[in-house]
C-alpha positions, 0 to 999 in steps of 0.5 A: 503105599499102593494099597492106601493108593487104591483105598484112597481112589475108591473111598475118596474118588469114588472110582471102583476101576482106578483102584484096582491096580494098586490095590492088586499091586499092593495084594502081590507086594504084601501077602503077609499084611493082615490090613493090606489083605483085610482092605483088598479082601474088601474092595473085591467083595465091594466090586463083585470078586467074591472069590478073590475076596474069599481067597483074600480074607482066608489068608488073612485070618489065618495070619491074625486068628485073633483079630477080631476086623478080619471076621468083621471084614468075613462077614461084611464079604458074606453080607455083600455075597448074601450069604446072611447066616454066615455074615452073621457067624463072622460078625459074632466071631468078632464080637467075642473077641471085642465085645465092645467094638462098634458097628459089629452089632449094626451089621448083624441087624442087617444080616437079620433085616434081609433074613426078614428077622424084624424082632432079631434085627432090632434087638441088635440094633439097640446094641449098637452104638454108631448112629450111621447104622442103628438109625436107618436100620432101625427106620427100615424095621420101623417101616417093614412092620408098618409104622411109618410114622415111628420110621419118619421119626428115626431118619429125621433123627439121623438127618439131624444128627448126621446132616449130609454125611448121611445121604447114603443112609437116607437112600438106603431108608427111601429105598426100603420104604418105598420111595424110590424118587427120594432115594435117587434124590439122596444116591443124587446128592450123594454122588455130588459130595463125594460120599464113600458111602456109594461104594457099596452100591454094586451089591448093597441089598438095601438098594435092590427095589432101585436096581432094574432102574436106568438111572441106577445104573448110570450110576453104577457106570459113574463111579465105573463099577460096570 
């Protein structure tokens, strides 16, 4: 109960200090719940305790060495670490336990966007079949090599698809392609529907050509990470 109380004041609230409470009180209530640890093991990692989040995720795995969301949420803690080649190590540990389990491929082509691997980074996202991550990603590689055109076409096709449950995607986008007053305009319209997507704002590198912005931390100050 505490931790879907922390889990609920940060992905539906979007208030990154209310959660903690309940969240570290579900940790201590329930060391031997692979999820309970699974989602604090996150929320720390979302809210920059890469330690606790390590700590966290350790356990887990080593209570269920066969579920394949413990590697995921591993990797997805190394990503936010920028830890990219070990991020990509977990994400292939969960993918031999269930090859057919979404987004695992998604977070492996961001792993290898952010090593700069364009070619790597494509050829995972054409695996991957969650639309929320294998069309930005795809729009970021299409304008790191140049083609804005192509890049333009993927985010219309996730705007079309998606319509506003995508706005954090869309800044994402904007962001890595250079047009940092679109993406605020996004990450804008984003905070004002409540999209969880804003969780991963502290440390999402998608987002670090926004970051020595004013505007990008009041935004931060919003949603009380700082």
């Amino acid at each position: 109960g505490f931790a879907a109380l922390g889990y609920a004041l940060f992905y539906g609230r979007l208030d990154a200090a209310a959660a903690r409470a309940p969240f570290e009180k579900g940790y201590q209530l329930a060391l031997s719940d692979v999820d309970v640890l699974g989602r604090y093991a996150v929320y720390c990692a979302r809210t920059g305790r890469f330690n606790d989040a390590e700590i966290a995720i350790n356990r887990a795995s080593a209570l269920d060495p066969l579920n394949p969301s413990m590697f995921k949420s591993a990797g997805n803690i190394k990503y936010a670490a920028k830890s990219y080649e070990e991020a990509i190590g977990f994400a292939r540990k969960a993918l031999a336990l269930n090859p057919k389990r979404s987004t695992l491929h998604g977070d492996i082509g961001n792993a290898h966007l952010m090593l700069g691997e364009l070619d790597k980074a494509q050829a995972e996202f054409d695996q991957e079949t969650n639309n929320l991550l294998a069309l930005p990603g795809s729009a970021i590689v299409a304008a790191k090599r140049g083609d804005l055109g192509k890049s333009e076409q993927l985010l219309t096709s996730l705007i079309e698809e998606f319509g506003d449950n995508a706005l954090y995607q869309q800044a994402q986008v904007y962001a890595q392609s250079g047009y940092p007053e679109k993406a605020f305009a996004a990450l804008d319209r984003a905070y004002a529907t409540a999209d969880s997507g804003l969780v991963y704002l502290l440390n999402d590198p998608f987002l670090d050509p926004l970051r020595s912005d004013a505007r990008y931390k009041n935004l931060l100050g919003q949603l009380h990470f700082v």
